[in-house]
PDB file of N, CA, C and O in Angstrom:
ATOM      1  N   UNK A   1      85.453 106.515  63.918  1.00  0.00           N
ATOM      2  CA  UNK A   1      86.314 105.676  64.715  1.00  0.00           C
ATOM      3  C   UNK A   1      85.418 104.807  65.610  1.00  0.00           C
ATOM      4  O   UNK A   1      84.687 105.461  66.353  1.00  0.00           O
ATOM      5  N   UNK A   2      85.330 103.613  65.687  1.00  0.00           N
ATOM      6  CA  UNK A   2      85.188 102.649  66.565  1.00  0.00           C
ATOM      7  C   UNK A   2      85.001 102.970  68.055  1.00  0.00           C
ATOM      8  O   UNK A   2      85.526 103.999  68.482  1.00  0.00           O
ATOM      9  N   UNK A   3      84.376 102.266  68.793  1.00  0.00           N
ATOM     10  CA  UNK A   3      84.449 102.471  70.231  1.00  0.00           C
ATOM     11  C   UNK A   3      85.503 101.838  70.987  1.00  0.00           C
ATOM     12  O   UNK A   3      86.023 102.211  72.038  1.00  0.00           O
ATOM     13  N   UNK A   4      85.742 100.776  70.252  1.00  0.00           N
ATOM     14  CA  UNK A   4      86.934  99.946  70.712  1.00  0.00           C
ATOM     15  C   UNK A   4      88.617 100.745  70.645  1.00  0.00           C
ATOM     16  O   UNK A   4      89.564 100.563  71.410  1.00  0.00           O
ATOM     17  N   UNK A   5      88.539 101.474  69.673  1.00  0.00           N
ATOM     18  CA  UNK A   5      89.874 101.840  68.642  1.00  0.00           C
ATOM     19  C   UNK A   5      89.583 103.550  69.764  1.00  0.00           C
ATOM     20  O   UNK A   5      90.441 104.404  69.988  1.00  0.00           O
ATOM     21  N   UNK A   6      88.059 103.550  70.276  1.00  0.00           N
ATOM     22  CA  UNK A   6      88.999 105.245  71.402  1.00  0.00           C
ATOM     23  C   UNK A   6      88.976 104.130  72.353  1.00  0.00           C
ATOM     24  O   UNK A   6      89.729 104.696  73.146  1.00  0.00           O
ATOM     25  N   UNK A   7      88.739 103.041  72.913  1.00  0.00           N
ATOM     26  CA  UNK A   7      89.569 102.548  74.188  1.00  0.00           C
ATOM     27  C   UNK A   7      90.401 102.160  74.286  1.00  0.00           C
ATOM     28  O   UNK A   7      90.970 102.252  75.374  1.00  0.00           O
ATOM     29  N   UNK A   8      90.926 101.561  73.339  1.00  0.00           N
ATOM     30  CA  UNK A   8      92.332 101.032  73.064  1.00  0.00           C
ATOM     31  C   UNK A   8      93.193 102.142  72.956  1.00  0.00           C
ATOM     32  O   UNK A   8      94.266 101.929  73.520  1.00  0.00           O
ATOM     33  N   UNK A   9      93.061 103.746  72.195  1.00  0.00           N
ATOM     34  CA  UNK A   9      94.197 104.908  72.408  1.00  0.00           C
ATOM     35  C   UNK A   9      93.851 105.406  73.256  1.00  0.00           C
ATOM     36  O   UNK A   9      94.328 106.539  73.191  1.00  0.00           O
ATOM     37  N   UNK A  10      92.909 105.252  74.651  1.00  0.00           N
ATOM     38  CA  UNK A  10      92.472 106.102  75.534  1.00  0.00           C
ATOM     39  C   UNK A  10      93.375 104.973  76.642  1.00  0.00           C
ATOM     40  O   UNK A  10      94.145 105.467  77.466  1.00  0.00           O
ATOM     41  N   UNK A  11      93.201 103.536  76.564  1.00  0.00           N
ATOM     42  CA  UNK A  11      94.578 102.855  77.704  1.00  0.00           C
ATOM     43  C   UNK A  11      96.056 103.234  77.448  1.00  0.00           C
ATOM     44  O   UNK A  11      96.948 103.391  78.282  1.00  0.00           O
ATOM     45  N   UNK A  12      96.108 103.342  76.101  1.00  0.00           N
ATOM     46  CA  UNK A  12      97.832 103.859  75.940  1.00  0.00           C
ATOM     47  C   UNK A  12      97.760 104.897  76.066  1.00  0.00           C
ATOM     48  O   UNK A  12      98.919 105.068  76.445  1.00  0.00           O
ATOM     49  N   UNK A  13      97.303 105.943  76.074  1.00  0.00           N
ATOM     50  CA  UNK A  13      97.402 107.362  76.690  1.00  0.00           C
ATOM     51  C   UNK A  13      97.389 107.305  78.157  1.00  0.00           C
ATOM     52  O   UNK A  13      98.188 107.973  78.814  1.00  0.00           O
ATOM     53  N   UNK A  14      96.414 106.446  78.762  1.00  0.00           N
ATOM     54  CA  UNK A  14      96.502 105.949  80.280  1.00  0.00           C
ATOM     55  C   UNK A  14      98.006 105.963  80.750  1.00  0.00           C
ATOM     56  O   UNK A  14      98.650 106.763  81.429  1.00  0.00           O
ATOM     57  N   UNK A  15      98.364 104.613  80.046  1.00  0.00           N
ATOM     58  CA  UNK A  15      99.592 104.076  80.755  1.00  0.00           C
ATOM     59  C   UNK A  15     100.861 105.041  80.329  1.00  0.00           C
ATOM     60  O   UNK A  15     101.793 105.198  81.117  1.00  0.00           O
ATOM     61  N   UNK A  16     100.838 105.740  78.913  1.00  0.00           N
ATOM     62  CA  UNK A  16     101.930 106.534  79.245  1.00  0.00           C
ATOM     63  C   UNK A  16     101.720 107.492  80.551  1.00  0.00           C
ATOM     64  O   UNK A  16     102.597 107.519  81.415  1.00  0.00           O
ATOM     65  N   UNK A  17     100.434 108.346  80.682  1.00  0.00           N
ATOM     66  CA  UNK A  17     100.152 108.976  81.598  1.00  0.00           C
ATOM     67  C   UNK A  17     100.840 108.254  82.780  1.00  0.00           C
ATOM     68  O   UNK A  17     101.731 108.953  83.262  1.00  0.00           O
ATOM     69  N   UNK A  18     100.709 107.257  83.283  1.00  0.00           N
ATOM     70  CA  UNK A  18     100.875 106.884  84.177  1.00  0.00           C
ATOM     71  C   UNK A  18     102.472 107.472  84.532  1.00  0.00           C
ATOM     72  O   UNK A  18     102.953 108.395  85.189  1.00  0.00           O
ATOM     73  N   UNK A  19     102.888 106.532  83.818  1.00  0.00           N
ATOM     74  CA  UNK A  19     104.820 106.521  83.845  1.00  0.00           C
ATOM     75  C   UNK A  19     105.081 107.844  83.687  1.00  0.00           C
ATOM     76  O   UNK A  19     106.199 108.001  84.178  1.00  0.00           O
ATOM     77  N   UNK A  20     104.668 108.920  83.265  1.00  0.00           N
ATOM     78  CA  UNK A  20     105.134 110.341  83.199  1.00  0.00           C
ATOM     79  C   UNK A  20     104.863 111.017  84.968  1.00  0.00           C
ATOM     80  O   UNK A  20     105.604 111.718  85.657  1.00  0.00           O
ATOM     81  N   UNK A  21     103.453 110.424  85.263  1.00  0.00           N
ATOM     82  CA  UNK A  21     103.180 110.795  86.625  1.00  0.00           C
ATOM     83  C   UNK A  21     103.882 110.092  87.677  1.00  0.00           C
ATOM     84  O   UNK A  21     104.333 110.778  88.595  1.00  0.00           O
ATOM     85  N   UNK A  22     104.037 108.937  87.698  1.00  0.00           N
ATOM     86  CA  UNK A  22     104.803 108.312  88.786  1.00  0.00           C
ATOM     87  C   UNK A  22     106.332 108.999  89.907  1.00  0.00           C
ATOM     88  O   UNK A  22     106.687 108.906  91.082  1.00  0.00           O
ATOM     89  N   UNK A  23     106.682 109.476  89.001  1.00  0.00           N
ATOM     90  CA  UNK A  23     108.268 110.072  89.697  1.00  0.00           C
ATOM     91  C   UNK A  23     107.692 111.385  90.551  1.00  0.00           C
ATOM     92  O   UNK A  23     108.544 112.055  91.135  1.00  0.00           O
ATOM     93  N   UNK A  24     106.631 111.694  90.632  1.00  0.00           N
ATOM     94  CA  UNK A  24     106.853 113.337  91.200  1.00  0.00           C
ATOM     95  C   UNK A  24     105.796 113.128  92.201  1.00  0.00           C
ATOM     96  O   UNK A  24     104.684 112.613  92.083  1.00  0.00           O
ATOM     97  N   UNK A  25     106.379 113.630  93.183  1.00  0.00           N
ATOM     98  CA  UNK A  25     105.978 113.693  94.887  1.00  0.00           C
ATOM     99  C   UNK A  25     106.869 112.786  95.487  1.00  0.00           C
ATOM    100  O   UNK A  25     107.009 112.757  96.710  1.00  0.00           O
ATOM    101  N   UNK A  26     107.616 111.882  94.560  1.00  0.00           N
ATOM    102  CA  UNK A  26     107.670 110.918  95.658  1.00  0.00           C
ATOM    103  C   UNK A  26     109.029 110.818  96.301  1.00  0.00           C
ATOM    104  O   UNK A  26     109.916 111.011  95.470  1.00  0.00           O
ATOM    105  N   UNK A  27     109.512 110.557  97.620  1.00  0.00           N
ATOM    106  CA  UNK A  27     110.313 110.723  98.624  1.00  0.00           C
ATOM    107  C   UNK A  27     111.017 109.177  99.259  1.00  0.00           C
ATOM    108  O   UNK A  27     110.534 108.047  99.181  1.00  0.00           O
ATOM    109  N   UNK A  28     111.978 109.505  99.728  1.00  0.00           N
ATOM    110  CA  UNK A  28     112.096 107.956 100.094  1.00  0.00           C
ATOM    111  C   UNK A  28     112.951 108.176 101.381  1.00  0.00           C
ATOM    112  O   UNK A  28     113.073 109.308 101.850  1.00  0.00           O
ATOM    113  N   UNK A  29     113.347 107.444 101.761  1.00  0.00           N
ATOM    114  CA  UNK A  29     113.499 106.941 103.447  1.00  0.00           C
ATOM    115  C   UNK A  29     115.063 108.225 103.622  1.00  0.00           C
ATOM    116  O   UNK A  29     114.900 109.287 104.224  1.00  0.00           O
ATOM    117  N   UNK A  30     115.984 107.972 103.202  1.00  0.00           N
ATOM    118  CA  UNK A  30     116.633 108.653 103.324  1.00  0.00           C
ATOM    119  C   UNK A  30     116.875 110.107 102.910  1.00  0.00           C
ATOM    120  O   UNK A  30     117.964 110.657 103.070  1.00  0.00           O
ATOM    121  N   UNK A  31     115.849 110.674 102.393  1.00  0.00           N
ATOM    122  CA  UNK A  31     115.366 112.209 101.832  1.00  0.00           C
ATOM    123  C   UNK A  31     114.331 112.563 103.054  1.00  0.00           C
ATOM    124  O   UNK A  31     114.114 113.728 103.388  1.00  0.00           O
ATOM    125  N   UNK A  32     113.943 111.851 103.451  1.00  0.00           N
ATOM    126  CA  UNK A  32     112.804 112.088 104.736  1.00  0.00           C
ATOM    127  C   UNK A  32     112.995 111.852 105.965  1.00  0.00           C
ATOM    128  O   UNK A  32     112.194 112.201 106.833  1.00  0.00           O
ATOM    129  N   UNK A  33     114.438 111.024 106.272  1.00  0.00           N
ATOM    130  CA  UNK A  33     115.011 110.656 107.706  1.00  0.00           C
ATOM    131  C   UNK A  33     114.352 109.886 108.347  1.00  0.00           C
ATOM    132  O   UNK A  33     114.478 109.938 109.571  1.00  0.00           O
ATOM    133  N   UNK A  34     113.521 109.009 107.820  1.00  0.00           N
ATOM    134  CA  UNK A  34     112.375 107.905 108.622  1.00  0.00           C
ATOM    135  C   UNK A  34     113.200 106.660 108.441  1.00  0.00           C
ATOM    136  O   UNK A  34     113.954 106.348 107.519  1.00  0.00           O
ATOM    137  N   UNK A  35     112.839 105.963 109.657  1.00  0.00           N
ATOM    138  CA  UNK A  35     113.457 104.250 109.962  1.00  0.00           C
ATOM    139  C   UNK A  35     112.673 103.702 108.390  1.00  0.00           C
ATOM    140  O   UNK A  35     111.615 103.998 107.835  1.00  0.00           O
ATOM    141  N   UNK A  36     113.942 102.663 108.024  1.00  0.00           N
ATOM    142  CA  UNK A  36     113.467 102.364 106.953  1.00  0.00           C
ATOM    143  C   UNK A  36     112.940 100.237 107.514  1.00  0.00           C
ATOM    144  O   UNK A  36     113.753  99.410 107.926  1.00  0.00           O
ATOM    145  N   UNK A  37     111.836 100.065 107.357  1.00  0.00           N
ATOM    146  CA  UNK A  37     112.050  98.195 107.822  1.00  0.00           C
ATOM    147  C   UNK A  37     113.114  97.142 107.093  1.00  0.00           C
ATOM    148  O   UNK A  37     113.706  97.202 106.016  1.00  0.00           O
ATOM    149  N   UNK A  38     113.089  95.951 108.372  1.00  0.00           N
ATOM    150  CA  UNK A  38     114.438  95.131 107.787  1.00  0.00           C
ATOM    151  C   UNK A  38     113.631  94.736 106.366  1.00  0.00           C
ATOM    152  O   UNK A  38     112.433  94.476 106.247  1.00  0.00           O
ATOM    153  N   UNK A  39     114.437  94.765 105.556  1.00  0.00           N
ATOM    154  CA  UNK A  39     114.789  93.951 104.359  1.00  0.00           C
ATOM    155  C   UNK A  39     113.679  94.563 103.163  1.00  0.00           C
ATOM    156  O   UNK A  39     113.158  93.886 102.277  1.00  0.00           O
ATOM    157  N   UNK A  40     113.507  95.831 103.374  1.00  0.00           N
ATOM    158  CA  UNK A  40     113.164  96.817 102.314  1.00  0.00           C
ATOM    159  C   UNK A  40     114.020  97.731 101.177  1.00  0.00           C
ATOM    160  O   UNK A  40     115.011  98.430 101.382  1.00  0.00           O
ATOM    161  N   UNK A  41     113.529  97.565 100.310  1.00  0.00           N
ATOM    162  CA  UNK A  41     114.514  98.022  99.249  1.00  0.00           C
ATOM    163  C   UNK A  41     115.086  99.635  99.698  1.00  0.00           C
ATOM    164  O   UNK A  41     114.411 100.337 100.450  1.00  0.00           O
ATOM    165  N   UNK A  42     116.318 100.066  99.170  1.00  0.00           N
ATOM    166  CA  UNK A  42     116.749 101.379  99.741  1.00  0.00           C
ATOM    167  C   UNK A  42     116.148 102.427  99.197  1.00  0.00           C
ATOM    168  O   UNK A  42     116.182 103.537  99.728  1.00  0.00           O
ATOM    169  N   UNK A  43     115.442 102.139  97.912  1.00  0.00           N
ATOM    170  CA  UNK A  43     114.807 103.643  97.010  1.00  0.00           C
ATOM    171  C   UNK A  43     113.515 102.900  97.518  1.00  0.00           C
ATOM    172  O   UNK A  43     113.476 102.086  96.595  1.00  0.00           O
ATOM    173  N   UNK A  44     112.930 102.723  97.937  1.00  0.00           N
ATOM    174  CA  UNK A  44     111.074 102.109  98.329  1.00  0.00           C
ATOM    175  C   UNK A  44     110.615 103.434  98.881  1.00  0.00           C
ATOM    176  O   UNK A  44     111.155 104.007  99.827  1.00  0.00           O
ATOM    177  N   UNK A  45     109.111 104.062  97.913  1.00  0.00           N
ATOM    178  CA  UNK A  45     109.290 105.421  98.212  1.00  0.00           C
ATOM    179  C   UNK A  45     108.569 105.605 100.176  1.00  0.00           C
ATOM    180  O   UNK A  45     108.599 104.489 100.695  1.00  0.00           O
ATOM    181  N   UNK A  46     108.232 106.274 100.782  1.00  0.00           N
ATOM    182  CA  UNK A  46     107.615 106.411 102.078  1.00  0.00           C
ATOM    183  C   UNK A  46     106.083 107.148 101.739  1.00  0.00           C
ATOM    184  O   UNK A  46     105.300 107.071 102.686  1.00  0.00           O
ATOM    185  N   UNK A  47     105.597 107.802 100.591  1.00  0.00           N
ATOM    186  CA  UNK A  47     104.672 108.454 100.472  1.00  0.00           C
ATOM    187  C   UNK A  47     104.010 108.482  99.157  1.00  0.00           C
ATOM    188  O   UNK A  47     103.688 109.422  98.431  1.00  0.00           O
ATOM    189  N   UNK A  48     103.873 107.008  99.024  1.00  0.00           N
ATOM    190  CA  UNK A  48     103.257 106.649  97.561  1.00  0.00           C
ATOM    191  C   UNK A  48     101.629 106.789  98.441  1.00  0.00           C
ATOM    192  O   UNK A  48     101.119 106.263  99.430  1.00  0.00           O
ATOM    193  N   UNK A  49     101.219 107.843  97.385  1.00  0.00           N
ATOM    194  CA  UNK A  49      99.377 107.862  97.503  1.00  0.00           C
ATOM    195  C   UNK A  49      99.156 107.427  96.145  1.00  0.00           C
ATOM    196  O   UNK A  49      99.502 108.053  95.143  1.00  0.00           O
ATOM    197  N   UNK A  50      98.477 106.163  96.177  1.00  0.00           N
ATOM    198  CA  UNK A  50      97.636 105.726  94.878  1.00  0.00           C
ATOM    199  C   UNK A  50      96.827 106.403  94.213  1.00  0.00           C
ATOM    200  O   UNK A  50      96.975 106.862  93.081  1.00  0.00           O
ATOM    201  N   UNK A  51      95.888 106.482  94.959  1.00  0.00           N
ATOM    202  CA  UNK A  51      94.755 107.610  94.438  1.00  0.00           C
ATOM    203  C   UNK A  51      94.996 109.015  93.910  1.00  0.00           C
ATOM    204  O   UNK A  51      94.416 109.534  92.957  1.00  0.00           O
ATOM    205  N   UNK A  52      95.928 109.544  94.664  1.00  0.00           N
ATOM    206  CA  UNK A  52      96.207 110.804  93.874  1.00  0.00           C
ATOM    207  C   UNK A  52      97.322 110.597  92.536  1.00  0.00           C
ATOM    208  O   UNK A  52      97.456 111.399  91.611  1.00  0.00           O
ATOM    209  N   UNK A  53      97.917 109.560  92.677  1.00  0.00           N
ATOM    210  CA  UNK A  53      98.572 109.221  90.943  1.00  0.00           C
ATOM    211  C   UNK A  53      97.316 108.453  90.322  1.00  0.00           C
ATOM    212  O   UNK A  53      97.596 108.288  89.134  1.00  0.00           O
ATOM    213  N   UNK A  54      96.457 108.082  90.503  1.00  0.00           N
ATOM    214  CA  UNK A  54      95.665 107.640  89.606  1.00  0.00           C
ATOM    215  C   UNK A  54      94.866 108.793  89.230  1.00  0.00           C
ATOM    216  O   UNK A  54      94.698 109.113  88.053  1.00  0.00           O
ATOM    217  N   UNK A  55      94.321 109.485  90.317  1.00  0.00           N
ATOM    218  CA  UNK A  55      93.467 111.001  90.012  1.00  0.00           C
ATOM    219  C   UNK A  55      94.356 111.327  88.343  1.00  0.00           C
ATOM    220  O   UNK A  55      94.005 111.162  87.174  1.00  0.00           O
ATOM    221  N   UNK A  56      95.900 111.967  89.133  1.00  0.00           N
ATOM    222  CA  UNK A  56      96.431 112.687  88.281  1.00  0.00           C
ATOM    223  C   UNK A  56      96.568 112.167  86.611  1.00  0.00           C
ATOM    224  O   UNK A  56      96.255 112.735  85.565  1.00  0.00           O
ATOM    225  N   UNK A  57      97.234 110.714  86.914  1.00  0.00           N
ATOM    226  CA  UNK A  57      96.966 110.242  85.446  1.00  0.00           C
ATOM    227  C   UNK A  57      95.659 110.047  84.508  1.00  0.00           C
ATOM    228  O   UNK A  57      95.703 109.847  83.294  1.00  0.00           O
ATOM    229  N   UNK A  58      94.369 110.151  85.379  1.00  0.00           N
ATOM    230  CA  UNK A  58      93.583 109.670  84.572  1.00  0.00           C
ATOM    231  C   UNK A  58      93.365 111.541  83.897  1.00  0.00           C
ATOM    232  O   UNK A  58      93.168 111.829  82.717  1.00  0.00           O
ATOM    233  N   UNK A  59      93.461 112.349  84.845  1.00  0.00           N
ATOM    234  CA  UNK A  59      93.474 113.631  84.055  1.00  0.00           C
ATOM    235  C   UNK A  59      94.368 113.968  83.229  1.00  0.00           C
ATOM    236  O   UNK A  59      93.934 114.785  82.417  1.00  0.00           O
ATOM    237  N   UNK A  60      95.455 113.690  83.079  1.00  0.00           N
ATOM    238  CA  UNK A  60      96.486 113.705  81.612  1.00  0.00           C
ATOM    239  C   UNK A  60      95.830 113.131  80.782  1.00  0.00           C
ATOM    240  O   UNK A  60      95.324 113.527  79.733  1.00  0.00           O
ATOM    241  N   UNK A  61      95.844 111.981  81.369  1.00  0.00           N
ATOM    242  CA  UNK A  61      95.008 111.015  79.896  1.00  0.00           C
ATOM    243  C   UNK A  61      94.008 111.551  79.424  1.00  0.00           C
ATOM    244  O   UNK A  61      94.052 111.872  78.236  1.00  0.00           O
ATOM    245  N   UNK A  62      92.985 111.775  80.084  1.00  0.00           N
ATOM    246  CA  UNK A  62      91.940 112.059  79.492  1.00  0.00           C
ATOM    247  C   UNK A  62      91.866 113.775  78.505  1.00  0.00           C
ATOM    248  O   UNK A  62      90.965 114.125  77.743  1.00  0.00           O
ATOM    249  N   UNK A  63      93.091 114.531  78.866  1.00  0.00           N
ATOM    250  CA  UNK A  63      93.448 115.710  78.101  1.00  0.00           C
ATOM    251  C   UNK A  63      94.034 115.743  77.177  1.00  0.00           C
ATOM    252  O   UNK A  63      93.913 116.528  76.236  1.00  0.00           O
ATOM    253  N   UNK A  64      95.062 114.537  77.369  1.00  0.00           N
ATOM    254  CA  UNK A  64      95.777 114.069  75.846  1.00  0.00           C
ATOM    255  C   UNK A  64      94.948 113.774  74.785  1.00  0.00           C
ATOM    256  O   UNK A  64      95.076 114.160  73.623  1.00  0.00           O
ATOM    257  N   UNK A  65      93.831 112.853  75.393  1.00  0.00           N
ATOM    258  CA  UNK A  65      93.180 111.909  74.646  1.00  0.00           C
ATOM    259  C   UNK A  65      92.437 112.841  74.073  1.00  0.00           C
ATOM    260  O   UNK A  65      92.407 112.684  72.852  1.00  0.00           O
ATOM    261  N   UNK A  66      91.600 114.082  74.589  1.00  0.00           N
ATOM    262  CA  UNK A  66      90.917 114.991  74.010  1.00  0.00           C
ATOM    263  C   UNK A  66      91.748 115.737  72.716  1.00  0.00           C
ATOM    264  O   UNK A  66      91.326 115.858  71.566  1.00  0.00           O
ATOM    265  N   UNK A  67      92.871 116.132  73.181  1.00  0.00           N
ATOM    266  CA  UNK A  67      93.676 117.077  72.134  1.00  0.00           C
ATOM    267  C   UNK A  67      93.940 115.372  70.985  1.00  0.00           C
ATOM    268  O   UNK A  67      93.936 115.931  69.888  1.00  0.00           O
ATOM    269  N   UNK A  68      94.024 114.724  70.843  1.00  0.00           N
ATOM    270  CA  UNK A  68      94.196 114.281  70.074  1.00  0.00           C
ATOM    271  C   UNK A  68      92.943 113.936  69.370  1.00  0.00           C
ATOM    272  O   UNK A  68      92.846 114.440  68.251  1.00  0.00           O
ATOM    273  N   UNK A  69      91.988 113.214  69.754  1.00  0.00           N
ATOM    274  CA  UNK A  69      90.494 113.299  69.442  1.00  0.00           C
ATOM    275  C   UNK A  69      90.514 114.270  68.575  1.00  0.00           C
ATOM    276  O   UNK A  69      90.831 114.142  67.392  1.00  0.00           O
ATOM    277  N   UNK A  70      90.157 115.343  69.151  1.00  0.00           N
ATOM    278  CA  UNK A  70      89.734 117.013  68.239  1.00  0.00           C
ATOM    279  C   UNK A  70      91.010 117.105  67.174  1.00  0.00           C
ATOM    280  O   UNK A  70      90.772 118.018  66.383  1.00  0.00           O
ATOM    281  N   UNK A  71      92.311 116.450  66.884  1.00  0.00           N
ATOM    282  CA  UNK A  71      93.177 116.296  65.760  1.00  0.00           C
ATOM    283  C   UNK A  71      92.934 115.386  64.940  1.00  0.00           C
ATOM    284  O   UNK A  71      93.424 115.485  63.815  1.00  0.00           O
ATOM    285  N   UNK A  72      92.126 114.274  65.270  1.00  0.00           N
ATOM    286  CA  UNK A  72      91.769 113.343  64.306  1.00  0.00           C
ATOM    287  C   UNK A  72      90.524 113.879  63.894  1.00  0.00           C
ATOM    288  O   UNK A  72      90.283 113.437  62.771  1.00  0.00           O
ATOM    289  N   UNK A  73      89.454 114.771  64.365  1.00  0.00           N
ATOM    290  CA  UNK A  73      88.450 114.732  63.870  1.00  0.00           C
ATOM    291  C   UNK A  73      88.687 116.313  62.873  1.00  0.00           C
ATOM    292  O   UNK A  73      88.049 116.444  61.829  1.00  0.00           O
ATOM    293  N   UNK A  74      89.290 116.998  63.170  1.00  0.00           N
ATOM    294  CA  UNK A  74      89.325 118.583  62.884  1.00  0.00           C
ATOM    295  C   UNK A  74      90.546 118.322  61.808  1.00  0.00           C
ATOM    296  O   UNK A  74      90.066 118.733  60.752  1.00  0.00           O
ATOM    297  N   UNK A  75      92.104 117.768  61.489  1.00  0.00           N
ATOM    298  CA  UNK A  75      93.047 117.384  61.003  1.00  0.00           C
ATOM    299  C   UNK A  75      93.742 118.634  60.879  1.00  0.00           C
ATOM    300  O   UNK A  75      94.216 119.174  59.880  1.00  0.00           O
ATOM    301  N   UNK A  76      93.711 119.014  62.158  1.00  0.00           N
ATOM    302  CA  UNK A  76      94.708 120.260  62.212  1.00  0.00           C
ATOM    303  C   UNK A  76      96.035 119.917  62.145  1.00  0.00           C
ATOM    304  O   UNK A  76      96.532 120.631  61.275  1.00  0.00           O
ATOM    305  N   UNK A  77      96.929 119.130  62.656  1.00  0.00           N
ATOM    306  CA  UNK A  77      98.235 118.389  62.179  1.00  0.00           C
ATOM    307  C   UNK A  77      97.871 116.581  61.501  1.00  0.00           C
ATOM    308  O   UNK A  77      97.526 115.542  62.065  1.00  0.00           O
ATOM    309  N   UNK A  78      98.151 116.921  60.132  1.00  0.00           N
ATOM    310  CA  UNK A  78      98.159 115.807  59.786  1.00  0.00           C
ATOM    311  C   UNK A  78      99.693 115.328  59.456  1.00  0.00           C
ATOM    312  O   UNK A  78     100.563 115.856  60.148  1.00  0.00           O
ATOM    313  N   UNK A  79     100.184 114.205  58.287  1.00  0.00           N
ATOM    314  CA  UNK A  79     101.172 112.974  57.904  1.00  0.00           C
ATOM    315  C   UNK A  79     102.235 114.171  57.326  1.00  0.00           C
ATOM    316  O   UNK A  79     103.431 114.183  57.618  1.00  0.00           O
ATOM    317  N   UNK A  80     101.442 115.375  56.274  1.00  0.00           N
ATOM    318  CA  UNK A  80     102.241 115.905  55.351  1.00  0.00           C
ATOM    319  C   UNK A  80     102.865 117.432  56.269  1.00  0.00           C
ATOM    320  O   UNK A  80     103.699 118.293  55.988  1.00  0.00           O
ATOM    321  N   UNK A  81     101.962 117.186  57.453  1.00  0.00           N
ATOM    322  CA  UNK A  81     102.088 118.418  58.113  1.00  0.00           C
ATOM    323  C   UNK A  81     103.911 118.313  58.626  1.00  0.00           C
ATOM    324  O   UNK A  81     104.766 119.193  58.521  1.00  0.00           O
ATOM    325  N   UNK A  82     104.044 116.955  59.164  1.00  0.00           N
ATOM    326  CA  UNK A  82     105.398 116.436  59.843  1.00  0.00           C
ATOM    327  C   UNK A  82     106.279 115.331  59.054  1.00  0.00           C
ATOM    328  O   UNK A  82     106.991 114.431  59.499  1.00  0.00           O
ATOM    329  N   UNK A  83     105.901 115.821  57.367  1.00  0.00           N
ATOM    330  CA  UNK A  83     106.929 114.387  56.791  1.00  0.00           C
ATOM    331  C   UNK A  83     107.876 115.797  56.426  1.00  0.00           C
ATOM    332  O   UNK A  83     107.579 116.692  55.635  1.00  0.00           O
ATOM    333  N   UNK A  84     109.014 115.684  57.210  1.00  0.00           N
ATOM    334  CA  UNK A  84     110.032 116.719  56.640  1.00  0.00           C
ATOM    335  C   UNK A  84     111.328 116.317  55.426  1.00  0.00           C
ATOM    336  O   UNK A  84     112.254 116.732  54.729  1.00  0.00           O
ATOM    337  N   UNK A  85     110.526 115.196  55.847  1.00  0.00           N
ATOM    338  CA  UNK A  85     111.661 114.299  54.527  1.00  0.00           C
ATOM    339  C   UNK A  85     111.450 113.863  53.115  1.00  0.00           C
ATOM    340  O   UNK A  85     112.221 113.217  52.406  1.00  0.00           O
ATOM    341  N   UNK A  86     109.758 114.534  52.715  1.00  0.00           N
ATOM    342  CA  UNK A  86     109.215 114.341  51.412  1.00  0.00           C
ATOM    343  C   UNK A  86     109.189 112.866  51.292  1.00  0.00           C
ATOM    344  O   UNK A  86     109.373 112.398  50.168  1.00  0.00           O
ATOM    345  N   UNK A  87     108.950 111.921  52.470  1.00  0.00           N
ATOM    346  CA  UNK A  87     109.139 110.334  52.329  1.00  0.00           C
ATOM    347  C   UNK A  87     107.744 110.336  51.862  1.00  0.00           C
ATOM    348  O   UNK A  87     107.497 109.389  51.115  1.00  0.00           O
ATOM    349  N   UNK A  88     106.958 110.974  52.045  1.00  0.00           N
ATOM    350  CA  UNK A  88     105.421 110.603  51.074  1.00  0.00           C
ATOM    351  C   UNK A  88     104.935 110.508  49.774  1.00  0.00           C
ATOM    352  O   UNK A  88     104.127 109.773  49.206  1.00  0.00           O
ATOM    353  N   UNK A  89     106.057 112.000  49.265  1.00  0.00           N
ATOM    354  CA  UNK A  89     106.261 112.068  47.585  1.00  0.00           C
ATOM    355  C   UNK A  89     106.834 111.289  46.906  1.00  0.00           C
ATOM    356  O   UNK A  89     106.750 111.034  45.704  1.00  0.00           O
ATOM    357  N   UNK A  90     107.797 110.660  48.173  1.00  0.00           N
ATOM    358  CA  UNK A  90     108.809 109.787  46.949  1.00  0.00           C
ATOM    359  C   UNK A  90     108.357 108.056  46.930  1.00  0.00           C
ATOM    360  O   UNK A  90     108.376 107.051  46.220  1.00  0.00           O
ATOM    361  N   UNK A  91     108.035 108.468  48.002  1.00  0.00           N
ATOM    362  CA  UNK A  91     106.391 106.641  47.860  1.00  0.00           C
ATOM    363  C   UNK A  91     105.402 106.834  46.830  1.00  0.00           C
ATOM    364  O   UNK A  91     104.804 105.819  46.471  1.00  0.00           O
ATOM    365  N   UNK A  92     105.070 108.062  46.214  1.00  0.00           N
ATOM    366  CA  UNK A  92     104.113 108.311  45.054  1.00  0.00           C
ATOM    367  C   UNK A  92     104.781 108.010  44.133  1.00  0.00           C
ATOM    368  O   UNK A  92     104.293 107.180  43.366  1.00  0.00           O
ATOM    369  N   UNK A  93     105.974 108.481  43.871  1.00  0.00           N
ATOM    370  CA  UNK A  93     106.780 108.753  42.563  1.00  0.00           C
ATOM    371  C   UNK A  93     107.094 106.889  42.148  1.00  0.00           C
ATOM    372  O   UNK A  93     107.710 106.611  41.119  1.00  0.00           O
ATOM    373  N   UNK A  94     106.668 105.977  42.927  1.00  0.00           N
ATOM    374  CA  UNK A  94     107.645 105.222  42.553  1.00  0.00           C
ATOM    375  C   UNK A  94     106.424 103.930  42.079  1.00  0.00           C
ATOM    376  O   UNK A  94     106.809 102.860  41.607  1.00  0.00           O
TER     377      UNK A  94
END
């Protein structure tokens, strides 16, 4: 595999990471009883830490990215492992 082709599945493992991490810790004005400022959205969270969602996502990612790595290189689940529909045989047959 390319160096390009693990950075390119190592950013989409990123960014799903990301969006899976985003929702948890976070709190917002009326769950926490804090003055909210004029003309701020009503869900705007009060305790977004960047760094610790970036910490966290880059460690998903980079665990996903491993377990999948060691599946492309080892082919412990491969195509025939999850075609439950014999759609592979019947692309041969034809």
């Amino acid at each position: 595999m390319d160096w390009t082709s693990i950075l390119a599945i190592y950013v989409l493992f990123w960014v799903l990471s990301a969006f899976i991490i985003l929702p948890f810790g976070i709190r917002s004005h009326s769950e926490t009883g804090t003055e909210m400022v004029k003309g701020q959205a009503d869900g705007a969270p009060v305790n977004f830490r960047p760094g610790r969602t970036l910490a966290f996502t880059t460690l998903l990612a980079t665990f996903a990215f491993i377990l999948f790595y060691f599946n492309y290189t080892n082919q412990w689940i491969t195509v025939d492992d999850i075609d439950f529909f014999g759609s592979r045989d019947r692309l041969e047959q034809q």
